[in-house]
DSSP file (Angstrom, degrees, kcal/mol; ACC not computed):
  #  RESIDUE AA STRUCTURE BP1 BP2  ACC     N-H-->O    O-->H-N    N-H-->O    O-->H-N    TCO  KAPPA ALPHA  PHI   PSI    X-CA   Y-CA   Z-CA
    1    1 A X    >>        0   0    0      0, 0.0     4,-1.7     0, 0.0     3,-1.4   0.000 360.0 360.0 360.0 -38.6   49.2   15.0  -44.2
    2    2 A X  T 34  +     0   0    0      2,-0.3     4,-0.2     1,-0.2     0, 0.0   0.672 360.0  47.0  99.8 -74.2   49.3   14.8  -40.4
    3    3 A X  T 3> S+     0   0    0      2,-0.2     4,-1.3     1,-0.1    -1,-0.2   0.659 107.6  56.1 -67.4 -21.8   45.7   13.7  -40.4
    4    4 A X  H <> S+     0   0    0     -3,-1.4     4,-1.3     1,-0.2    -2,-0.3   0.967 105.6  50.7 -76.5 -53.6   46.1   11.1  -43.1
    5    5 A X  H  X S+     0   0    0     -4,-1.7     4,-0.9     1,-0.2    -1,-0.2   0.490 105.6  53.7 -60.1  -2.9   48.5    9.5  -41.4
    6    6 A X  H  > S+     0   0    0     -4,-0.2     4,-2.8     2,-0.2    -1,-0.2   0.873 110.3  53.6 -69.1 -56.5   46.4    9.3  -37.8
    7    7 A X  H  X S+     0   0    0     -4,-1.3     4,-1.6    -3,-0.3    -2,-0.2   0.900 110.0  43.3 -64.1 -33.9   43.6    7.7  -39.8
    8    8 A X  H >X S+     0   0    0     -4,-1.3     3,-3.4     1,-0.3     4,-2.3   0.997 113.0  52.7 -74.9 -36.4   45.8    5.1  -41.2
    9    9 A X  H 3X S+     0   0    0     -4,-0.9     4,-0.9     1,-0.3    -1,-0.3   0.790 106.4  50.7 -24.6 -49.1   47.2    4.7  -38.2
   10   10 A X  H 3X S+     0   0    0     -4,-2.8     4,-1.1     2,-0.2    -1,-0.3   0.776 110.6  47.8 -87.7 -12.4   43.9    4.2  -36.5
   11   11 A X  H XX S+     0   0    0     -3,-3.4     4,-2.2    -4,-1.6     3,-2.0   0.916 110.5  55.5 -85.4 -41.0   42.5    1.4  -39.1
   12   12 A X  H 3X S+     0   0    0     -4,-2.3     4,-1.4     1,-0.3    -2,-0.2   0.815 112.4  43.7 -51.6 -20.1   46.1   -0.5  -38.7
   13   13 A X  H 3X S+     0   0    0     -4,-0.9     4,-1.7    -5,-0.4    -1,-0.3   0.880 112.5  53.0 -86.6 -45.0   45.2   -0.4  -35.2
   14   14 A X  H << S+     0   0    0     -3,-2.0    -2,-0.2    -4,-1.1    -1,-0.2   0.774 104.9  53.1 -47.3 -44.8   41.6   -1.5  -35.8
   15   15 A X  H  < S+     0   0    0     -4,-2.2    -1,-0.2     1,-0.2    -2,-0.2   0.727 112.7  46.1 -84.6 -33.1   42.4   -4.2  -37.6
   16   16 A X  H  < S+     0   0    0     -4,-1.4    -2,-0.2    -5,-0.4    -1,-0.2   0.757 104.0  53.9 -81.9 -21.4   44.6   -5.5  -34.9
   17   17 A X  S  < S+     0   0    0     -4,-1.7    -2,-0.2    -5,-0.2    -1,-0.2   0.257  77.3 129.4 -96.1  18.4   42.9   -5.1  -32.1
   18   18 A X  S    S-     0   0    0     -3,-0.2     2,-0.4     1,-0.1    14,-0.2  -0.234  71.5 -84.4 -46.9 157.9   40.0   -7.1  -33.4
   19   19 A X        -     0   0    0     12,-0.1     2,-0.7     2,-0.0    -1,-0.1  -0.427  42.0-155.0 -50.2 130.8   38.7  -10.0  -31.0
   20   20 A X        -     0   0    0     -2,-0.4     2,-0.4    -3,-0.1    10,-0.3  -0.860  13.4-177.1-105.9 128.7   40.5  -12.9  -31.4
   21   21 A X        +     0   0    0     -2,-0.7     7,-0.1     1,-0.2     8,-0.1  -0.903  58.7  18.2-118.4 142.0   38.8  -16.1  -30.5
   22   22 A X        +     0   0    0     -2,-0.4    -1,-0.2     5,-0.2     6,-0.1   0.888  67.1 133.5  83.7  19.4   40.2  -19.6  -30.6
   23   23 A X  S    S+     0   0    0      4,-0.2     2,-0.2    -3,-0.2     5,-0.1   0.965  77.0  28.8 -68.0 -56.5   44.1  -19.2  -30.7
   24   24 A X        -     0   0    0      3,-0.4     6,-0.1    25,-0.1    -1,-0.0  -0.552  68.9-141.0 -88.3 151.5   44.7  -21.7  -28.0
   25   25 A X  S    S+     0   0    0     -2,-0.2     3,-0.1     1,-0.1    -1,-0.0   0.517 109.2  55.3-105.1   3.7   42.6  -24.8  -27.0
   26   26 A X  S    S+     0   0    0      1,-0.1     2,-0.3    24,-0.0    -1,-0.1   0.665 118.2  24.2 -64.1 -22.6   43.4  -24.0  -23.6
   27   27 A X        -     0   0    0      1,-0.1    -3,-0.4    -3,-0.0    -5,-0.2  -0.866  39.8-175.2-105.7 161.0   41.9  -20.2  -23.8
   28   28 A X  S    S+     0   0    0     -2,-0.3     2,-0.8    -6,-0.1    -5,-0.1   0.597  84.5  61.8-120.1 -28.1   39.5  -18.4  -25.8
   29   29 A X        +     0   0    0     -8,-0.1     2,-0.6    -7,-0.1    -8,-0.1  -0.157  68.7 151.2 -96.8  60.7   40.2  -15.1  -24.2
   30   30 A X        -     0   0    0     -2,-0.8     2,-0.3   -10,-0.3    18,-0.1  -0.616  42.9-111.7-101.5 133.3   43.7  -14.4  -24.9
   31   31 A X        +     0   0    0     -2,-0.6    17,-0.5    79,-0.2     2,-0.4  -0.491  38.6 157.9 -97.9 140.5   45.3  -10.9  -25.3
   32   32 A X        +     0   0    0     -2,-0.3     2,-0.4    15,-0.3    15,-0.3  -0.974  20.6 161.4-168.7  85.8   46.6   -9.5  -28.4
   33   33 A X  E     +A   46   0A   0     13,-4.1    13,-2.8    -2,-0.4     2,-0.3  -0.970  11.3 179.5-127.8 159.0   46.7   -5.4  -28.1
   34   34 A X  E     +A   45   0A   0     -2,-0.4     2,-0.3    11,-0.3    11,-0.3  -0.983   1.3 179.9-153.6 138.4   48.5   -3.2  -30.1
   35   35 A X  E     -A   44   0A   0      9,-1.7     9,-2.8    -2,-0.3     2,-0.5  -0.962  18.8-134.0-160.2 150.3   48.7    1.0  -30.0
   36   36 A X  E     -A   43   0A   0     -2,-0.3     2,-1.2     7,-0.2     7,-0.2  -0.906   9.0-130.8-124.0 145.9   50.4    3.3  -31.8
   37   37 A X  E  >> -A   42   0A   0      5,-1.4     4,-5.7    -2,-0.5     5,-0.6  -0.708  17.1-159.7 -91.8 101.0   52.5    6.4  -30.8
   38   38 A X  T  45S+     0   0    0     -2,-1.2    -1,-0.2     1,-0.3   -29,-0.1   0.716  91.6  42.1 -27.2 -55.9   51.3    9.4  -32.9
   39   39 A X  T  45S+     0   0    0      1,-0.2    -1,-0.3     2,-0.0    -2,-0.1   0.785 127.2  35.2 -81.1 -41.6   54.4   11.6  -32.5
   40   40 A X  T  45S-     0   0    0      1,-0.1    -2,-0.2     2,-0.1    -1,-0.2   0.928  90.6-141.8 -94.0 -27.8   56.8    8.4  -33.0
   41   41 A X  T  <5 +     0   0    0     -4,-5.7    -3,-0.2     1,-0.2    -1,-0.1   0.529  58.1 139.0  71.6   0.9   54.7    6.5  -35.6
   42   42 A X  E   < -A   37   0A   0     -5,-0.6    -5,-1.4    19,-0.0     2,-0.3  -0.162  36.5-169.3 -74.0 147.6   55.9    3.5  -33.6
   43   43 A X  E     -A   36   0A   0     15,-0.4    15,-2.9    -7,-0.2     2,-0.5  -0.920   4.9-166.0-153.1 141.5   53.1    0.7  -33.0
   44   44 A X  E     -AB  35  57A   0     -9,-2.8    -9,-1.7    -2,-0.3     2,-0.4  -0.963   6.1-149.7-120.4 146.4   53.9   -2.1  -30.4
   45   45 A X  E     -AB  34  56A   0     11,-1.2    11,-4.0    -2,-0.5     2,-0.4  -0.886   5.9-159.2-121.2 129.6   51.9   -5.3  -30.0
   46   46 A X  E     +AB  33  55A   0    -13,-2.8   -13,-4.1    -2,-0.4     2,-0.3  -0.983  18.6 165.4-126.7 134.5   51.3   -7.4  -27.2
   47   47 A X  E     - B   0  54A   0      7,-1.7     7,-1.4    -2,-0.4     2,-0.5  -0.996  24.3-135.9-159.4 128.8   50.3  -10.7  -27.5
   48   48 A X  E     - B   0  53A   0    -17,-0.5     5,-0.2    -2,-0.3     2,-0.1  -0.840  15.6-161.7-116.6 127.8   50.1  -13.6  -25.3
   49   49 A X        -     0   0    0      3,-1.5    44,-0.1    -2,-0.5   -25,-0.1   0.068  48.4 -73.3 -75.6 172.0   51.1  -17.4  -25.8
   50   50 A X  S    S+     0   0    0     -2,-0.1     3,-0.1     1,-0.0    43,-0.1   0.435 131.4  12.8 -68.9 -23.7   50.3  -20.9  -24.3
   51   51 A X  S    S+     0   0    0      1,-0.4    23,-4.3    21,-0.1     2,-0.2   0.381 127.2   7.9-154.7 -66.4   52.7  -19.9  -21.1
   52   52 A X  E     - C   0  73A   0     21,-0.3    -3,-1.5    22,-0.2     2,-0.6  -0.551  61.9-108.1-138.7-168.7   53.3  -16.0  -21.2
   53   53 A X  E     -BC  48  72A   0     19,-2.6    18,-3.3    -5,-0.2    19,-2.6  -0.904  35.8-174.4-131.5 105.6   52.8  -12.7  -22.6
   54   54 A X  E     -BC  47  70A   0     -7,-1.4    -7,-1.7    -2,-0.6     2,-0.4  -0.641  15.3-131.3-105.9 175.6   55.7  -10.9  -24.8
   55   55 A X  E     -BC  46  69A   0     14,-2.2    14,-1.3    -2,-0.2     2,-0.5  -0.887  12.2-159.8-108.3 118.7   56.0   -7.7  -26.3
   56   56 A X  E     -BC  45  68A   0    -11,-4.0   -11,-1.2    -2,-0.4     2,-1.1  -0.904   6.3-158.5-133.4 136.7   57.0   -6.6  -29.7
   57   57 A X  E     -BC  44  67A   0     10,-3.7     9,-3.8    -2,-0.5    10,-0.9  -0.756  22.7-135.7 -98.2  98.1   58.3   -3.4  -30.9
   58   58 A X  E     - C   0  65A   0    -15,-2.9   -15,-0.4    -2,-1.1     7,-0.3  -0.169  21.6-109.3 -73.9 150.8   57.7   -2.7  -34.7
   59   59 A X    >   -     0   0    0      5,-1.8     3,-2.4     1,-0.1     5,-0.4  -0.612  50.5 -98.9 -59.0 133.6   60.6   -1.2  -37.2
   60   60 A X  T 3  S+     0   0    0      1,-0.4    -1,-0.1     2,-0.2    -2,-0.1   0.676 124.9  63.4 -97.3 -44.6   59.1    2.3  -37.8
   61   61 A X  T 3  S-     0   0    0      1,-0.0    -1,-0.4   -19,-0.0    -2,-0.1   0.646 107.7-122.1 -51.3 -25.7   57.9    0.3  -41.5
   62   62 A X  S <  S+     0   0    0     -3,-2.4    -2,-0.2     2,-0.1    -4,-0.1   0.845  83.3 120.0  71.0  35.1   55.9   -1.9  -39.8
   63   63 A X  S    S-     0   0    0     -4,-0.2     2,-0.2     0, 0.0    -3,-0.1   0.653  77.1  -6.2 -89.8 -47.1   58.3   -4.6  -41.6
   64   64 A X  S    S-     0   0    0     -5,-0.4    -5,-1.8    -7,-0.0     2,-0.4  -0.613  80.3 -86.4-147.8-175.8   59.8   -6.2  -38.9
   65   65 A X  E     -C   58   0A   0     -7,-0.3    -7,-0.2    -2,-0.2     3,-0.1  -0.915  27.6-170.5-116.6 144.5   60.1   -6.1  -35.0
   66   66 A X  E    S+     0   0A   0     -9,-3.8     2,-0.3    -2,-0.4    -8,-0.2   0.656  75.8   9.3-101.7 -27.5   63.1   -3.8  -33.6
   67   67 A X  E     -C   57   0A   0    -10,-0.9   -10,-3.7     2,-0.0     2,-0.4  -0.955  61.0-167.8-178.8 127.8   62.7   -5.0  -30.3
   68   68 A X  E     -C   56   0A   0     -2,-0.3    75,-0.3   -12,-0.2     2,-0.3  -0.956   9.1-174.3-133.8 147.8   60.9   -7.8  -28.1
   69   69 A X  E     -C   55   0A   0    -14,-1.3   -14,-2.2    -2,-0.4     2,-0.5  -0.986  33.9-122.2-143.7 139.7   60.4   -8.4  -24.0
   70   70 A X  E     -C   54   0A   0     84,-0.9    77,-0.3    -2,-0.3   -16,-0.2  -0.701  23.2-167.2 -90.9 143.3   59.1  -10.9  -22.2
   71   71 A X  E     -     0   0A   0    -18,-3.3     2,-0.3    -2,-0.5    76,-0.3   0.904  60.1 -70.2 -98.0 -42.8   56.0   -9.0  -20.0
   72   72 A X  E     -C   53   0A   0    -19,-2.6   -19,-2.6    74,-0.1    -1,-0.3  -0.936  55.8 -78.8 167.8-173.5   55.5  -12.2  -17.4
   73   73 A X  E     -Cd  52 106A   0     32,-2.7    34,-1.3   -21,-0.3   -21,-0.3  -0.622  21.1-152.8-116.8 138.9   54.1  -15.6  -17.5
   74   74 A X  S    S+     0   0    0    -23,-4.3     2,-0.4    -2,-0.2   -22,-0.2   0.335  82.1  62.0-105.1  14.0   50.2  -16.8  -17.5
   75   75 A X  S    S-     0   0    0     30,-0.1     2,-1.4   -24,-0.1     3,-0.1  -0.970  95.3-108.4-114.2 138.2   50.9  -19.9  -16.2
   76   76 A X    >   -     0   0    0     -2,-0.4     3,-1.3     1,-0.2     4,-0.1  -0.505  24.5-162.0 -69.5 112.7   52.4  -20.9  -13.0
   77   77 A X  G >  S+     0   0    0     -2,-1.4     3,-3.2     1,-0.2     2,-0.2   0.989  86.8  65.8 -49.9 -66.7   55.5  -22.0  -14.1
   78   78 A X  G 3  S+     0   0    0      1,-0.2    -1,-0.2    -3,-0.1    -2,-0.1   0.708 109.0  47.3 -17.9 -19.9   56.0  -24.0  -10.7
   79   79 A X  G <  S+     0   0    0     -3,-1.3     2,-0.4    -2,-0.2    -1,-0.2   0.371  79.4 110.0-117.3   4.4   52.9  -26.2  -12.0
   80   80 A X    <   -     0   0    0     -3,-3.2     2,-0.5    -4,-0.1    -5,-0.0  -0.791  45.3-161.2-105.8 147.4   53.4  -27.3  -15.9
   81   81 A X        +     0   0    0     -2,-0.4     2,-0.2     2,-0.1    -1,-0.1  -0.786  41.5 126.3-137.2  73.2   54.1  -30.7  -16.6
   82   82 A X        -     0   0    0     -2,-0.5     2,-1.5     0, 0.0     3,-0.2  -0.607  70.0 -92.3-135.4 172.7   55.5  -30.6  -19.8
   83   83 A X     >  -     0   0    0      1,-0.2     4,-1.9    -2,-0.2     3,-0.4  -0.820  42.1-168.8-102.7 105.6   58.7  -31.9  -21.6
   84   84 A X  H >>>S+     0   0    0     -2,-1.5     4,-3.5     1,-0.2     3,-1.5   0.995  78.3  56.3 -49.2 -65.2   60.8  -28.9  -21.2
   85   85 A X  H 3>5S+     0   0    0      1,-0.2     4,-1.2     2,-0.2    -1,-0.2   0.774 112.9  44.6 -50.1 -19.1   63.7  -29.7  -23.3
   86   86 A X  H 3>5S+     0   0    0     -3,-0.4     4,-2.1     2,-0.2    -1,-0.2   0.886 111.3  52.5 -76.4 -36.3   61.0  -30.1  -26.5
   87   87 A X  H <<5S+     0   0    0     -4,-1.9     6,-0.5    -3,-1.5    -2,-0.2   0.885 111.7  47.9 -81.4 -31.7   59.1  -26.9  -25.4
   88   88 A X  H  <5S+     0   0    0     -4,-3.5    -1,-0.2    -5,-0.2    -2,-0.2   0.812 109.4  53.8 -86.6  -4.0   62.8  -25.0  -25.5
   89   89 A X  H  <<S+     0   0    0     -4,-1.2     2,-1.4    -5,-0.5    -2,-0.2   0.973 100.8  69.5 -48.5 -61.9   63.5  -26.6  -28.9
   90   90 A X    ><  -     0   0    0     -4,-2.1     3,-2.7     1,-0.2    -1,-0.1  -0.272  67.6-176.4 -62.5  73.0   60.3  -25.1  -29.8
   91   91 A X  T 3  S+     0   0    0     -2,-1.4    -1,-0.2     1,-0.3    -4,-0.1   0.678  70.9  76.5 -91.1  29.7   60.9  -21.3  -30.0
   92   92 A X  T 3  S+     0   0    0      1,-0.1     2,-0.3    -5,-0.1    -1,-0.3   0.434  99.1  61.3 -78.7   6.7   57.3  -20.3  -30.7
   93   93 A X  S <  S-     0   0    0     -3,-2.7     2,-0.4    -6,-0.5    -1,-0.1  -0.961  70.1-162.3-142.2 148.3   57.0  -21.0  -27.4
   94   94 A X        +     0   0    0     -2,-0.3     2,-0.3   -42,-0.1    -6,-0.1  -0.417  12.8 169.5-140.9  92.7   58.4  -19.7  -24.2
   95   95 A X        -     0   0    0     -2,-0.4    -2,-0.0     1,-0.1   -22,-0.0  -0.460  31.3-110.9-100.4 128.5   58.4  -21.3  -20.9
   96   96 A X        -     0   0    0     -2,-0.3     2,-0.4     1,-0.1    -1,-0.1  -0.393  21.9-136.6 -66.4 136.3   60.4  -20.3  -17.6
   97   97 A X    >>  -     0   0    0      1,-0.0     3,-3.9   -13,-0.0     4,-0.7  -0.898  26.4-110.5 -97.9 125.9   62.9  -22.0  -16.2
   98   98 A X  T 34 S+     0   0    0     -2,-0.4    -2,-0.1     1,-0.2     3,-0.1   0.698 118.4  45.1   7.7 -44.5   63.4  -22.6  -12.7
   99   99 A X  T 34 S+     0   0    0      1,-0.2    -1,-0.2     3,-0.0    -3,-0.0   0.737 110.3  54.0-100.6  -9.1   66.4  -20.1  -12.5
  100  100 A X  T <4 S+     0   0    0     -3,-3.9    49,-2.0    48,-0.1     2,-0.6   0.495  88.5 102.2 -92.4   4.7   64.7  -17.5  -14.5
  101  101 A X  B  <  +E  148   0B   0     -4,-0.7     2,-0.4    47,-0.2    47,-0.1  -0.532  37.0 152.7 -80.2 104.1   61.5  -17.5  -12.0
  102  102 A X    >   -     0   0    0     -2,-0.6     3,-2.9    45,-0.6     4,-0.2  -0.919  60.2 -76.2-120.4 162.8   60.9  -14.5   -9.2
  103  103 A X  T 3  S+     0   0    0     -2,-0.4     3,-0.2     1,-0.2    -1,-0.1   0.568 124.6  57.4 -25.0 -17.2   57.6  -13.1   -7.7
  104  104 A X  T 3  S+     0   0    0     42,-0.2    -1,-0.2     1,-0.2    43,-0.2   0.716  82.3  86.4-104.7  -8.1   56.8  -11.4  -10.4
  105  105 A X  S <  S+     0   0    0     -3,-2.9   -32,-2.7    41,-0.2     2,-0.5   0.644  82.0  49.9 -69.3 -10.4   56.7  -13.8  -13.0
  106  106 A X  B     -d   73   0A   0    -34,-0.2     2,-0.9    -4,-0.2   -32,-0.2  -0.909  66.2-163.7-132.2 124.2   53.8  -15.1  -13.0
  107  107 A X    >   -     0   0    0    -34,-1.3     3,-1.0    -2,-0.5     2,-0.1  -0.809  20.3-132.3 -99.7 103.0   50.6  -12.9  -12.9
  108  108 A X  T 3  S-     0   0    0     -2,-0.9   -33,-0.1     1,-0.2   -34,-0.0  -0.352  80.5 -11.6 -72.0 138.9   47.2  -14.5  -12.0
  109  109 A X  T 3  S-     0   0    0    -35,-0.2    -1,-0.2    -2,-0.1   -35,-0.1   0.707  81.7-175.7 -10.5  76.9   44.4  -13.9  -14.1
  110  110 A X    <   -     0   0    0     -3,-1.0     2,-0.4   -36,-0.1   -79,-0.2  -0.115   5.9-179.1 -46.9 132.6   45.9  -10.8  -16.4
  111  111 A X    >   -     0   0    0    -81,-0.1     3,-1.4     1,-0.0     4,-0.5  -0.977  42.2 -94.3-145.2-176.3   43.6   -9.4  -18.7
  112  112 A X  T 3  S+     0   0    0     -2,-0.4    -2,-0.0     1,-0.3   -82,-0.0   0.445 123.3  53.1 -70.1   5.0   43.6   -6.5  -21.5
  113  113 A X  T 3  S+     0   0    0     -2,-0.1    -1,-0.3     1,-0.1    -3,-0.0   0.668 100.7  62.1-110.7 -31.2   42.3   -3.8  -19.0
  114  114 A X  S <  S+     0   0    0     -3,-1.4    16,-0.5    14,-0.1    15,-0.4   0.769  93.4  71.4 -67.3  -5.7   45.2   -4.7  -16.5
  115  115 A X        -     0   0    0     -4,-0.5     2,-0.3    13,-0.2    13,-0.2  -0.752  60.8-175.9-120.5 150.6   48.1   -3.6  -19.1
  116  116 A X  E     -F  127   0C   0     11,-0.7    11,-2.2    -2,-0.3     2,-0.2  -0.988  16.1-138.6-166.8 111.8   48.5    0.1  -19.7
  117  117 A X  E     -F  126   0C   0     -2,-0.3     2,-0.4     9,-0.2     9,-0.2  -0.502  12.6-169.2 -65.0 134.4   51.2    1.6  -22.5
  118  118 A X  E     -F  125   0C   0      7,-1.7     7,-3.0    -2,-0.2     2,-0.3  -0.819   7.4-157.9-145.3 122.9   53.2    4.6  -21.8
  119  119 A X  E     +F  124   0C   0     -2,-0.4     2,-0.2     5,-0.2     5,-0.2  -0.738  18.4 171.8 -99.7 132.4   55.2    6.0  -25.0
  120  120 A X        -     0   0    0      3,-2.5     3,-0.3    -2,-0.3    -2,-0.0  -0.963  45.3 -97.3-146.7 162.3   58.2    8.1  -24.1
  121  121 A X  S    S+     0   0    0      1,-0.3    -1,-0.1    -2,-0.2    -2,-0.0   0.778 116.3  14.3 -43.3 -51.7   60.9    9.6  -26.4
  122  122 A X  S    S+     0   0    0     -3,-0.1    16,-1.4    14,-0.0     2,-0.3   0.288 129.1  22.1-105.4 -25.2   63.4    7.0  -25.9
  123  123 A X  E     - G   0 137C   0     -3,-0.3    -3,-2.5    14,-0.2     2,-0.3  -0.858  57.0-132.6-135.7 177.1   61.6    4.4  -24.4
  124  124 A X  E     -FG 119 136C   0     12,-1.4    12,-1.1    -2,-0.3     2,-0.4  -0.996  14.6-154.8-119.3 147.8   58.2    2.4  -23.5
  125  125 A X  E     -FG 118 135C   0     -7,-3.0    -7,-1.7    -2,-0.3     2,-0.3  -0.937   2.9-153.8-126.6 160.1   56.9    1.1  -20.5
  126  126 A X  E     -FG 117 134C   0      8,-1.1     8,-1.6    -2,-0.4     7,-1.3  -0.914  14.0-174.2-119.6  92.0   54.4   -1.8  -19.9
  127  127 A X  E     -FG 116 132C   0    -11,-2.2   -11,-0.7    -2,-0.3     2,-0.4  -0.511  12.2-172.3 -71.0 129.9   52.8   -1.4  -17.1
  128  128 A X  E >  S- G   0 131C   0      3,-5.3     3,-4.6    -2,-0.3     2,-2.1  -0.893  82.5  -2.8-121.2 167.3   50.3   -4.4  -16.0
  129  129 A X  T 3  S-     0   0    0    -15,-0.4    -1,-0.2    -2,-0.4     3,-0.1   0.471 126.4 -61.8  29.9  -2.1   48.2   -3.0  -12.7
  130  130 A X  T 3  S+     0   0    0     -2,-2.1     2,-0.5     1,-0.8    -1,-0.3   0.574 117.3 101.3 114.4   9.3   49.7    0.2  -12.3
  131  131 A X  E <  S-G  128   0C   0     -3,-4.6    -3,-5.3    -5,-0.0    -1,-0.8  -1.000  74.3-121.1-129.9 133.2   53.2   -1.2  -11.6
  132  132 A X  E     +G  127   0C   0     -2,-0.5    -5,-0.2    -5,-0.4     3,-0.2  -0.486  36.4 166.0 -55.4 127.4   55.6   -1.2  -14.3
  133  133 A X  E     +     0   0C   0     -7,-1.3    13,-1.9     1,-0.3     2,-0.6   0.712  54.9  48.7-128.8 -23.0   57.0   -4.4  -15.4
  134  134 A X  E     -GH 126 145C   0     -8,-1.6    -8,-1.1    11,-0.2     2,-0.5  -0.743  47.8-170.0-129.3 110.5   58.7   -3.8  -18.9
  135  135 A X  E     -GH 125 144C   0      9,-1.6     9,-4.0    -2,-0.6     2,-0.3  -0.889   9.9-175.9-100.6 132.5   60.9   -1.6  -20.5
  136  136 A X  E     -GH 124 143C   0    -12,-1.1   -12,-1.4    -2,-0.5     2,-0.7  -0.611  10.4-167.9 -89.9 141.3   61.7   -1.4  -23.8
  137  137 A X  E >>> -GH 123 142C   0      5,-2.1     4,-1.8    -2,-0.3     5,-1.5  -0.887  10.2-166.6-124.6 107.9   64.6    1.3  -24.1
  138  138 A X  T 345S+     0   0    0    -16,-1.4   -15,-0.1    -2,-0.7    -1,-0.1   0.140  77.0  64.3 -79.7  31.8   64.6    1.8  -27.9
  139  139 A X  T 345S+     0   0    0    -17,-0.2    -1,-0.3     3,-0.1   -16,-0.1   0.625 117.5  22.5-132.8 -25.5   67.6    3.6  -28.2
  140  140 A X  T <45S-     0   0    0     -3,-0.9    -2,-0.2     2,-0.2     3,-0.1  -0.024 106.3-119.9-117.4  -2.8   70.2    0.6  -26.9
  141  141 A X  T  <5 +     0   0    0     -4,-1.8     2,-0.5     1,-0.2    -3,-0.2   0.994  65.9 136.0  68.6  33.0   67.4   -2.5  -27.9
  142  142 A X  E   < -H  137   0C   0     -5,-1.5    -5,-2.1   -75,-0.1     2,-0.5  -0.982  43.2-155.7-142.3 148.1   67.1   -3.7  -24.6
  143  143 A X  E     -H  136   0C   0     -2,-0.5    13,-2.5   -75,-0.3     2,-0.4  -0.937   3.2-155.8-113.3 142.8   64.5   -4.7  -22.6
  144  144 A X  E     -H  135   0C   0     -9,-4.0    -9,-1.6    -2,-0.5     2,-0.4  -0.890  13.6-161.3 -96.7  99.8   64.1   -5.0  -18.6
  145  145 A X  E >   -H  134   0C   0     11,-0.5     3,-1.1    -2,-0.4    13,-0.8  -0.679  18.6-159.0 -76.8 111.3   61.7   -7.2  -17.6
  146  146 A X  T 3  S+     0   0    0    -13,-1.9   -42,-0.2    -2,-0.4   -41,-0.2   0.862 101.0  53.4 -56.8 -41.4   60.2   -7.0  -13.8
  147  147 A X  T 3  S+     0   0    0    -77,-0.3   -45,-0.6   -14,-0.3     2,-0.5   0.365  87.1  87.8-118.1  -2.8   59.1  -10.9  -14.3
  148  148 A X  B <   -E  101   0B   0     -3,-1.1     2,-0.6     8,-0.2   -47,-0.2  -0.829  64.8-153.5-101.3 114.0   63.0  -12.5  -15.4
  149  149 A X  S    S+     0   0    0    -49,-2.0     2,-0.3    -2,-0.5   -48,-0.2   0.343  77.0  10.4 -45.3  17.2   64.8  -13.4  -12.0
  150  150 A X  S    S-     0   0    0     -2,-0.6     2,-0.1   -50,-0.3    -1,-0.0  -0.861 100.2 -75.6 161.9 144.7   68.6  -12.8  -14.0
  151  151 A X        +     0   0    0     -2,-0.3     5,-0.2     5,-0.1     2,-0.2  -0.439  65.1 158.9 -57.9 134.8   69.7  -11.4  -17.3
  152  152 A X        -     0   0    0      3,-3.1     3,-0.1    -2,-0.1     5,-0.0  -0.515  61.7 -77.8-140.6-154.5   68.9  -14.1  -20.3
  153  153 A X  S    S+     0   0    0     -2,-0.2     3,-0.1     1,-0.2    -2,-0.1   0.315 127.1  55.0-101.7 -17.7   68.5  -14.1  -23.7
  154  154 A X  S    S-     0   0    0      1,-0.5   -84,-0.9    -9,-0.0     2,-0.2   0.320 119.5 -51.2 -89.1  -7.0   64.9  -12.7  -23.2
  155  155 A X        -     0   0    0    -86,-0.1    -3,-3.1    -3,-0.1    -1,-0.5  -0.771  57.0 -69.7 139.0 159.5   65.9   -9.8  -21.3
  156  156 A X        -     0   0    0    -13,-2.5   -11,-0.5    -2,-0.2     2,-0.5  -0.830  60.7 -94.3 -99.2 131.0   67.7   -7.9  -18.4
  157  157 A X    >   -     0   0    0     -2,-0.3     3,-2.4   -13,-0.2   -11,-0.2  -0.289  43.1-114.1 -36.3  97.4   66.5   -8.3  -15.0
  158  158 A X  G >  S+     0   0    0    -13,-0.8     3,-2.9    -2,-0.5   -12,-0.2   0.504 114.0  63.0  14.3 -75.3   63.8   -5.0  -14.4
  159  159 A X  G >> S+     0   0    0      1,-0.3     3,-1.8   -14,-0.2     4,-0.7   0.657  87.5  68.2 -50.1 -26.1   66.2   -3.6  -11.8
  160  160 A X  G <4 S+     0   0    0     -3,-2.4    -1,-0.3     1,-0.3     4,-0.3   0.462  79.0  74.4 -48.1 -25.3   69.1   -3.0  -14.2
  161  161 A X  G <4 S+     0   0    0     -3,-2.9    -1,-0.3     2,-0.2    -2,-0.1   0.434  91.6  58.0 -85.5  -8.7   67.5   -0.3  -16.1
  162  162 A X  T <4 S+     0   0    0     -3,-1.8    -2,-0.2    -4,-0.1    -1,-0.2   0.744 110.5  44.7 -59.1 -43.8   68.2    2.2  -13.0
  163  163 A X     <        0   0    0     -4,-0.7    -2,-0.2     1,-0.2    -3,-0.1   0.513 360.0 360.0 -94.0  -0.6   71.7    1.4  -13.3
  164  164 A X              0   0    0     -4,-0.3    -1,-0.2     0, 0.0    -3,-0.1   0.485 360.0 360.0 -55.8 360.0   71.6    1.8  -17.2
C-alpha cells in the first residue's frame, strides 16, 4: 500500500508542477511548485502572484489549505504605482506596505531553482538561495516570514520563531 500511495503521490505532483504559461500579462515565467512529504503525506504549493510569492500548506485531504506564508515580494515594492487601497480591497492580491517592507522583502529575479523545501516533523522551511526565509510551524499554524518587517495578518516577523 506504501507504494500505491508514492505513485499517487507522484502524479498529484506531476500534474502540478506542469509548466504554466500565461498567468500574468506581465510574466510568462512564473513559479508554481508543489512537493510532497512521503512520511507526512503533506504536499505544499508555492505559487507566485502579480507582486509576491506565498506558500500554502494543504489539509492532509488535500481539501483545503491548513496554513499559508508570505515567502517575499517579486516586485520592488518601493516602485509600484498602483492604487493601493483598491489592490488591499482586492485579496487575490497581495502588496506590501511601506511598514511591512525590510531587506529581505523583495528578491530580485527569483526563480524555481532558487527555492529549496525542507520537510521536518513539525515544521517546513522555505529556503530561497540557501537562506531560509519561511517557516511554516504546523503544529501552532504560524508562519515566520524572513521578508515581513513586523507581525501582520500575513505572518510573524522570521526572527520570532527562535523565541517561539
Amino acid at each position: 500500500m506504501p507504494q500505491v500511495k508514492a505513485i499517487i503521490l507522484s502524479i498529484f505532483d506531476g500534474l502540478f508542477t506542469s509548466d504554466i504559461k500565461g498567468i500574468s500579462a506581465n510574466t510568462t515565467d512564473q513559479i508554481f511548485i508543489t512537493d510532497t512529504d512521503i512520511s507526512s503525506g503533506r504536499t505544499i504549493m508555492i505559487e507566485e502572484d502579480t507582486y509576491s510569492i506565498w506558500v500554502y500548506l494543504l489539509s492532509q485531504d488535500r481539501e483545503s489549505v491548513d496554513l499559508e506564508g508570505f515567502l517575499c515580494s517579486v516586485v520592488d515594492p518601493q516602485t509600484i504605482k498602483v492604487n493601493t487601497q483598491k489592490v488591499i480591497n482586492d485579496k487575490s492580491v497581495f502588496l506590501l506596505t511601506n511598514d511591512l517592507v525590510n531587506k529581505h522583502s523583495y528578491i530580485k529575479k527569483l526563480g524555481k531553482k532558487d527555492i529549496t523545501i525542507q520537510w521536518h516533523t513539525n515544521k517546513v522551511i522555505i529556503l530561497v538561495k540557501n537562506t531560509p526565509y519561511l517557516i511554516m510551524d504546523i503544529h501552532t499554524k504560524t508562519c515566520y516570514s524572513k521578508a515581513l518587517a513586523r507581525d501582520c495578518k500575513y505572518g510573524k516577523k522570521f526572527e520570532k520563531f527562535s523565541k517561539a
